[in-house]
N, C-alpha and C positions, 0 to 999 in steps of 0.2 A: 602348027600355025595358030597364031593367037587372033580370036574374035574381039577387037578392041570398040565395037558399036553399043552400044545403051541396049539394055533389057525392058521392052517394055513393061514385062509381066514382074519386073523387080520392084520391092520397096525403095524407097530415097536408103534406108541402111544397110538393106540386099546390096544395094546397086555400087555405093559407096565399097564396100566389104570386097565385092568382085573385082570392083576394079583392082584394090589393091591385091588382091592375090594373083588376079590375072597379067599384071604388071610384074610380079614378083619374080625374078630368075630361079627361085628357091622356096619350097615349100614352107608354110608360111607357121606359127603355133597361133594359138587363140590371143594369149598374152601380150603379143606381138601389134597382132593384128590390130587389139584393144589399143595399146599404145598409141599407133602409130593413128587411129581414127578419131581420137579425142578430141582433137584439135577440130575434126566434123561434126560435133557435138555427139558421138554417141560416146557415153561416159560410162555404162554399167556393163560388168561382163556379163549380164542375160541377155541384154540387147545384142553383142556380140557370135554368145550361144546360141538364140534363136535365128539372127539371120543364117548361119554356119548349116547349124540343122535344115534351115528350108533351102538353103543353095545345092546341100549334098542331097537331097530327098527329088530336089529338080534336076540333077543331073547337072548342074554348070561347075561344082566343084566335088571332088573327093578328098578324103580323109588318106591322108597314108598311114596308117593304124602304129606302124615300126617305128613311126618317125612324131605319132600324135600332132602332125601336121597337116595342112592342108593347101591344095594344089589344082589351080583350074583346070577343067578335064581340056585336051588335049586333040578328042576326034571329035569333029565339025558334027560328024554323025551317030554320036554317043546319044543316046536318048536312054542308057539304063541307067539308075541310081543304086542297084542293089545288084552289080555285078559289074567289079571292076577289077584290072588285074596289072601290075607294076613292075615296069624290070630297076633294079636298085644298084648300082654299081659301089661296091665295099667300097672303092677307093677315094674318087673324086665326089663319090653319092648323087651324083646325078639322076634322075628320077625320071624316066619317060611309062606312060602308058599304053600299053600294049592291046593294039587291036588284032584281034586274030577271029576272024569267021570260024575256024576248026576248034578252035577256044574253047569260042562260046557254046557252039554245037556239040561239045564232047559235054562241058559242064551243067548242059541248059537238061541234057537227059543223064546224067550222071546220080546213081543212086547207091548207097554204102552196102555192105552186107546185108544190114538188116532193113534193108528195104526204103531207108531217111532219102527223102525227095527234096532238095535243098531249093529254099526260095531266094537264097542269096548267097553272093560271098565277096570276100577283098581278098586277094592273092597277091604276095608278094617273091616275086624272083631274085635272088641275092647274087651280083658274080661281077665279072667285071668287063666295062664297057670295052669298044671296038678302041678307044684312046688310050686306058690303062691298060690292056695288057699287054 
């Protein structure tokens, strides 16, 4: 369910940048986004880079790292920026995010052999949706 109301805690190029991703059927590239906002006056890809970074840092959008694109987060009640996890359908590539409480509780205490306590991660699930197969 898409949140289509104004941010207040967003800048005029945060807010402009959201909307357009948040509008987007399809995750979005920087390049893209760049394009497509010129015409709002932001004209430099820093300006594009920095709102990106602080929209994924607040949690209102993520990176899908496979796809080097980016996609408004999806749960109403998402409030992490640094643990996000994505099912990818090979086929039609459709892109939902994955809310799973056992998830996050297996990865939140999840520690490697040698003992690495992870403060973050982006997980991508690869296969194919309930439509393709």
């Amino acid at each position: 369910m898409r949140r289509m109301h104004k941010e207040n805690n967003l800048t005029k190029n945060q807010q402009i940048i959201f909307d357009l991703i948040d509008k987007s059927p399809e995750p979005l590239k920087a390049y893209s986004i760049l394009f497509n906002v010129q015409k709002k006056g932001i004209k430099a890809p820093l300006q594009v880079y920095r709102a990106l970074d602080k929209l994924v840092e607040m949690g209102k959008i993520h990176k899908i790292e496979s796809r080097n694109a980016f996609i408004a987060c999806q749960n109403s009640s998402c409030q992490v920026s640094k643990a996000t996890a994505f099912s990818i359908c090979e086929m039609c590539e459709k892109i939902t995010e994955i809310s799973s409480s056992s998830l996050s509780k297996y990865l939140a205490n999840f520690k490697d052999k040698d003992g690495m306590k992870y403060s973050k991660y982006n997980l991508e699930f690869f296969g194919l949706c309930k439509k393709c197969r």
